[in-house]
OpenMM code with the backbone's topology and positions (N, CA, C; nanometers):
from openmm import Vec3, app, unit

residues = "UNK UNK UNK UNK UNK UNK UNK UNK UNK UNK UNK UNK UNK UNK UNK UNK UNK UNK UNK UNK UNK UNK UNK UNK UNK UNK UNK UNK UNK UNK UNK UNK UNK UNK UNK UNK UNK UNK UNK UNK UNK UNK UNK UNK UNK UNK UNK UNK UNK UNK UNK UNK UNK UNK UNK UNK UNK UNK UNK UNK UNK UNK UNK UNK UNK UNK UNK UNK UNK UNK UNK UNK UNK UNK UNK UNK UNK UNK UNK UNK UNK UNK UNK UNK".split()
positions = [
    Vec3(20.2686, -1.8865, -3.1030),
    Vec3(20.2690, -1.9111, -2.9600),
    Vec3(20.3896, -1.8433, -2.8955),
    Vec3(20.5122, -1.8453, -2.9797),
    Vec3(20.6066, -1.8026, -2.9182),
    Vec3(20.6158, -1.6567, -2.8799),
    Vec3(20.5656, -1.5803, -3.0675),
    Vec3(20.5536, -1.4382, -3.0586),
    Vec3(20.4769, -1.3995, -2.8771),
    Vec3(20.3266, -1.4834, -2.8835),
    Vec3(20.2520, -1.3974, -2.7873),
    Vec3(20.3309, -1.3960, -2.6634),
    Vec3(20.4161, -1.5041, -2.6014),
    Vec3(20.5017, -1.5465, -2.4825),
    Vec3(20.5753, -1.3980, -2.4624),
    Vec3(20.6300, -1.3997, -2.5994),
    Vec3(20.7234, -1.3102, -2.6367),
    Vec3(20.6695, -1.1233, -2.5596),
    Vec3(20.5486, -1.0954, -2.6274),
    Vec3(20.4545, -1.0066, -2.6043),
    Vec3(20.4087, -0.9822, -2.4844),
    Vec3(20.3674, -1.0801, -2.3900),
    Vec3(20.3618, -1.0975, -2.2969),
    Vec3(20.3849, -1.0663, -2.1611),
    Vec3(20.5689, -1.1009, -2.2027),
    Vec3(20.6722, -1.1146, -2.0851),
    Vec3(20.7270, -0.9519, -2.1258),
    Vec3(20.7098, -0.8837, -2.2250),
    Vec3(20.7712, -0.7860, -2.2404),
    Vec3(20.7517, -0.6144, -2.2052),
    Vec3(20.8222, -0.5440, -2.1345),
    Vec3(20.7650, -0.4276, -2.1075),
    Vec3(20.6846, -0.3945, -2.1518),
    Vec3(20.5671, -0.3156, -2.0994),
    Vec3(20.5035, -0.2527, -2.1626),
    Vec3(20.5266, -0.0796, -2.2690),
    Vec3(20.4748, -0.0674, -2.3584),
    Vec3(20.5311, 0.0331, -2.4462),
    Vec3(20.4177, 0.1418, -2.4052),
    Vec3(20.4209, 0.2580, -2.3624),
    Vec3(20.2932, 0.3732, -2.2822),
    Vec3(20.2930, 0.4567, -2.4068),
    Vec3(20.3736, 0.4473, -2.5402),
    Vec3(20.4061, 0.5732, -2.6074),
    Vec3(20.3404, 0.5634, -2.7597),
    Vec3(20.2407, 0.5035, -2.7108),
    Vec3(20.0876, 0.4839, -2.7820),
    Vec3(20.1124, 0.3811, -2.8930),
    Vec3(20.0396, 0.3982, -2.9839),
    Vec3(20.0527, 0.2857, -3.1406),
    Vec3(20.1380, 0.3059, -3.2153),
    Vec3(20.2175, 0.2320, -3.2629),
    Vec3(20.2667, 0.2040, -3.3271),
    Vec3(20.2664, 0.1605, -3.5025),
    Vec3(20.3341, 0.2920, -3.6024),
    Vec3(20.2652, 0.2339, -3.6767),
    Vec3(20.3383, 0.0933, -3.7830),
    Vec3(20.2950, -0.0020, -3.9041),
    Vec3(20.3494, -0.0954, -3.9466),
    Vec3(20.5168, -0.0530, -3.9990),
    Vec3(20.5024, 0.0563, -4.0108),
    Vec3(20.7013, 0.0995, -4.0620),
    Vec3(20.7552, 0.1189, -3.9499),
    Vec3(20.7035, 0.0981, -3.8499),
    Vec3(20.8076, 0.1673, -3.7443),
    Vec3(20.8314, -0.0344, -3.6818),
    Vec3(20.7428, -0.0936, -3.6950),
    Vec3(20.7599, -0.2325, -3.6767),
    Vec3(20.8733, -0.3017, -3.7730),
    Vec3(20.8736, -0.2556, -3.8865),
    Vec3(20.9831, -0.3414, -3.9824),
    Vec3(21.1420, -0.2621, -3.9267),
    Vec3(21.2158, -0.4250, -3.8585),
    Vec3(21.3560, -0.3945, -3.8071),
    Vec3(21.4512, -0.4527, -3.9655),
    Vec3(21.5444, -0.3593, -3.9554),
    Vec3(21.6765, -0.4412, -4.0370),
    Vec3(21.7322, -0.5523, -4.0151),
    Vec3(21.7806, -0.6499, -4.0190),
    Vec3(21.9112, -0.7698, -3.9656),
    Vec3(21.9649, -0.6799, -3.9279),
    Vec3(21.9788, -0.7667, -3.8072),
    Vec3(22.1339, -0.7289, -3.7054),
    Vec3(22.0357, -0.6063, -3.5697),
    Vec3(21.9424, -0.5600, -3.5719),
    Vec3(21.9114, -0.4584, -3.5456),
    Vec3(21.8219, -0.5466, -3.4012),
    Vec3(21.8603, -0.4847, -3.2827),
    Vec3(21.7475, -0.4960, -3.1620),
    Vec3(21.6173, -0.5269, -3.1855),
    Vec3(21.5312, -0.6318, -3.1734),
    Vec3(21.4342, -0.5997, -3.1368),
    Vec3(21.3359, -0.4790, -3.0657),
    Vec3(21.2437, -0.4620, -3.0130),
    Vec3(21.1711, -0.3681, -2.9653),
    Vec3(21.1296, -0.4334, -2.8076),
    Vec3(21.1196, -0.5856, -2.8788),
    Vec3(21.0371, -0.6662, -2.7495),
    Vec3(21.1353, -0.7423, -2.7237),
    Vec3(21.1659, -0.7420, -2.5726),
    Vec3(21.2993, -0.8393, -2.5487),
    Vec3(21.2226, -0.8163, -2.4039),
    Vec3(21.2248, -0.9827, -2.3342),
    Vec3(21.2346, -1.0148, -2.2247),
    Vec3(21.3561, -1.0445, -2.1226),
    Vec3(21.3585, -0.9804, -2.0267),
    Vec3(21.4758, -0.9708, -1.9666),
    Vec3(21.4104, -1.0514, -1.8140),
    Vec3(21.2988, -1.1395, -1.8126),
    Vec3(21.2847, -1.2409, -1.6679),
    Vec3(21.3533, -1.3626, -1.6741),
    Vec3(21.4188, -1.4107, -1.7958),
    Vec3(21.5176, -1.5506, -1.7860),
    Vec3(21.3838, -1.6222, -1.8649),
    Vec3(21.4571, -1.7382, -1.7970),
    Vec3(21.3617, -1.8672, -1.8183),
    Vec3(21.1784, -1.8560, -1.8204),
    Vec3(21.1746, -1.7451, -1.7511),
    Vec3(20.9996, -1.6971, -1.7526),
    Vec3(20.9883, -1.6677, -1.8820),
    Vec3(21.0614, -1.5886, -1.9495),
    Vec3(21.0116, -1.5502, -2.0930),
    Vec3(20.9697, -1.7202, -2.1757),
    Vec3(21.0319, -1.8007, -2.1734),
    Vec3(20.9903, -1.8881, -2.2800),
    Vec3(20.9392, -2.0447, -2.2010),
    Vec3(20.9399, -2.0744, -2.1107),
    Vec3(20.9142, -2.1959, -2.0104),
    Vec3(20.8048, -2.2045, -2.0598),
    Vec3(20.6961, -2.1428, -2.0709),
    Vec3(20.5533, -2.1569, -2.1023),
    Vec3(20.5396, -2.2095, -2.2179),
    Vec3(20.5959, -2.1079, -2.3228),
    Vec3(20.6182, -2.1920, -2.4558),
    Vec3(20.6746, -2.3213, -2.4671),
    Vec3(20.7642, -2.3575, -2.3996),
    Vec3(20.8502, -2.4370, -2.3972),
    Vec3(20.7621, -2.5545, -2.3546),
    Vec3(20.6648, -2.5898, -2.2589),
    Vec3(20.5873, -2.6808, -2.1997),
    Vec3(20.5005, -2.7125, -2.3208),
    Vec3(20.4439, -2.5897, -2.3579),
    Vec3(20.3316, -2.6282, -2.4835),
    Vec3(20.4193, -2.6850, -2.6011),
    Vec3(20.4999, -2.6276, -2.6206),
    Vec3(20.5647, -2.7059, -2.7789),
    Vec3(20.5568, -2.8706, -2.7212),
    Vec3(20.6404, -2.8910, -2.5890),
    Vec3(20.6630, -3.0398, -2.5648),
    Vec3(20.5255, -3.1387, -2.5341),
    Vec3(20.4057, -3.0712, -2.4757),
    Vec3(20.2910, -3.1131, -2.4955),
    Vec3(20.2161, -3.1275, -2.6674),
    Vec3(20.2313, -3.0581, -2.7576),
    Vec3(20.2214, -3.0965, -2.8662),
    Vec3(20.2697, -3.1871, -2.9601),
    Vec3(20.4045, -3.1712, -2.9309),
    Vec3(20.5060, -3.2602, -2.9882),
    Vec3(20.4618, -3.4347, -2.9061),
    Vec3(20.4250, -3.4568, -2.8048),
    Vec3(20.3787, -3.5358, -2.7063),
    Vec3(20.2260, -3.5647, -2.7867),
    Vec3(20.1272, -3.4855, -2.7836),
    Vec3(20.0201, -3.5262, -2.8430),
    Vec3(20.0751, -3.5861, -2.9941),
    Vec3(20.1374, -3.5281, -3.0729),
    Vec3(20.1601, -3.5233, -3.1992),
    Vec3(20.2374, -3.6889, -3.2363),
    Vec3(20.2804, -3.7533, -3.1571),
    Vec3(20.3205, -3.8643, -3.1285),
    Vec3(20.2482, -3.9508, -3.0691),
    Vec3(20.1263, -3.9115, -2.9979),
    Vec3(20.0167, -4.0268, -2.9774),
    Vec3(19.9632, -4.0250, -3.0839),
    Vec3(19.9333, -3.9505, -3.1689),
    Vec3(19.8668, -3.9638, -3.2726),
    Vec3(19.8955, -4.0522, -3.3421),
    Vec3(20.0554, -4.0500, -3.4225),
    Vec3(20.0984, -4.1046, -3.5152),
    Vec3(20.1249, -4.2374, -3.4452),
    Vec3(20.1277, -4.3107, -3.3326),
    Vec3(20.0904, -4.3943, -3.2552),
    Vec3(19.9700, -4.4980, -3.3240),
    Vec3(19.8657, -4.4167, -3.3082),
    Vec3(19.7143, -4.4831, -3.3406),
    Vec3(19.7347, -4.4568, -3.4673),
    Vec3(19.7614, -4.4034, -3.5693),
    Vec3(19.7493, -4.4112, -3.6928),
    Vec3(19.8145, -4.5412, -3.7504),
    Vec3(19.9395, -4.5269, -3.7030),
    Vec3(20.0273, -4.6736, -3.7069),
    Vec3(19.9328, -4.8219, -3.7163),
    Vec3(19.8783, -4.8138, -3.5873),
    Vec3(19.8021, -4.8871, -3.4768),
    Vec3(19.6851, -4.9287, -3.5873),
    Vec3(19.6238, -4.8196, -3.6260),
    Vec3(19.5053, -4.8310, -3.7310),
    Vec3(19.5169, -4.8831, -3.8413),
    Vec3(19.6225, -4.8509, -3.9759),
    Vec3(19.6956, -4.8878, -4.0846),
    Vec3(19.7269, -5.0188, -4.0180),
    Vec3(19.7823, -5.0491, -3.9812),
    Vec3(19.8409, -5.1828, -3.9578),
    Vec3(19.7118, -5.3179, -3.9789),
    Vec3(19.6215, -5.2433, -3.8606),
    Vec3(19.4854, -5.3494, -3.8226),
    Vec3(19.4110, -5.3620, -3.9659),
    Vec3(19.4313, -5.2333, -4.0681),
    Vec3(19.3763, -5.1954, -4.1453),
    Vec3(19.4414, -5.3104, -4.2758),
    Vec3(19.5333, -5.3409, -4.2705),
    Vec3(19.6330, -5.4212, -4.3520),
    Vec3(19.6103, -5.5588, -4.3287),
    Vec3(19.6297, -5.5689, -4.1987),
    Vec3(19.5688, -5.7378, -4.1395),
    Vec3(19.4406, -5.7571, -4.2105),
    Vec3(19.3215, -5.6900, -4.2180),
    Vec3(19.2248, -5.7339, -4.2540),
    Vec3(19.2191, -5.7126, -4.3908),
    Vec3(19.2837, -5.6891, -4.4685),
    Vec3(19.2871, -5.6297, -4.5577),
    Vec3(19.2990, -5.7696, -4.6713),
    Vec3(19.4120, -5.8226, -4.5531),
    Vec3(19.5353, -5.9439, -4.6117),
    Vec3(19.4227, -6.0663, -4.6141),
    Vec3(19.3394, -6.0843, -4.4925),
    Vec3(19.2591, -6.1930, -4.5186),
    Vec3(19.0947, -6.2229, -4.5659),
    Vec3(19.0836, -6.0549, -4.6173),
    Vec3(18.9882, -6.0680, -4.7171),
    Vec3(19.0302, -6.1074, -4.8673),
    Vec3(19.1643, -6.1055, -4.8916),
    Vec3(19.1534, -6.1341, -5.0509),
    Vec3(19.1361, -6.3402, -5.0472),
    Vec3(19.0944, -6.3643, -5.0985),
    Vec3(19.0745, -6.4730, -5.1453),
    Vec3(19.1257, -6.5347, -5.2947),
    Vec3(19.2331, -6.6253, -5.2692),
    Vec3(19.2706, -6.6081, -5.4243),
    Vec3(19.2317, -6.7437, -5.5230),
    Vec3(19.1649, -6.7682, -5.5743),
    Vec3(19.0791, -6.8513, -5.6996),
    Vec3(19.1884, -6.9278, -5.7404),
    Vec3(19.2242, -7.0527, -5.6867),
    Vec3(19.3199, -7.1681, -5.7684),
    Vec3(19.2903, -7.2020, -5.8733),
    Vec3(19.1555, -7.2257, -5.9053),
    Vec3(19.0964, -7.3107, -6.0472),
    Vec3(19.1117, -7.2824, -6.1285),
    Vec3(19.0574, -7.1321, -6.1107),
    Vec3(19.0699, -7.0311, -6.2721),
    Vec3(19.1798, -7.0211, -6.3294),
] * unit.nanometer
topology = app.Topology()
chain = topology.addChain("A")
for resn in residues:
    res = topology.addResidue(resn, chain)
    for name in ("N", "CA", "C"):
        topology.addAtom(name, app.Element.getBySymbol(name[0]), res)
């Protein structure tokens, strides 16, 4: 998600395709794709990560929610045999 933001916001390149060796950078070395609009480059991303992270926590919410109910009933189906 980030890459495409990334892709996106970034000049366009007119000086045709590119091939996979000319894509592999060293450490330390510039990128190719660098956004220079601020906060436009990543805000977008930035909303979706926190909407996921947001869904991703209702979830584990109801799972909780579920396991739990799942345990309650769990607890008063056993029946335990004094006699025997």
């Amino acid at each position: 998600m980030f890459g495409r933001n990334l892709d996106a916001h970034a000049p366009d390149d007119n000086s045709g395709t590119q091939s996979p060796l000319s894509l592999i950078k060293r450490a330390g070395l510039p990128s190719d794709h660098q956004c220079f609009d601020g906060r436009e480059c990543y805000v977008t991303s930035l909303y979706v990560t926190v909407a996921a992270c947001f869904f991703a926590l209702v979830l584990s919410v109801w799972a909780g929610i579920r396991d739990q109910r799942k345990m309650a009933e769990a607890k008063r189906e056993v029946v335990w045999d004094a006699e025997e």
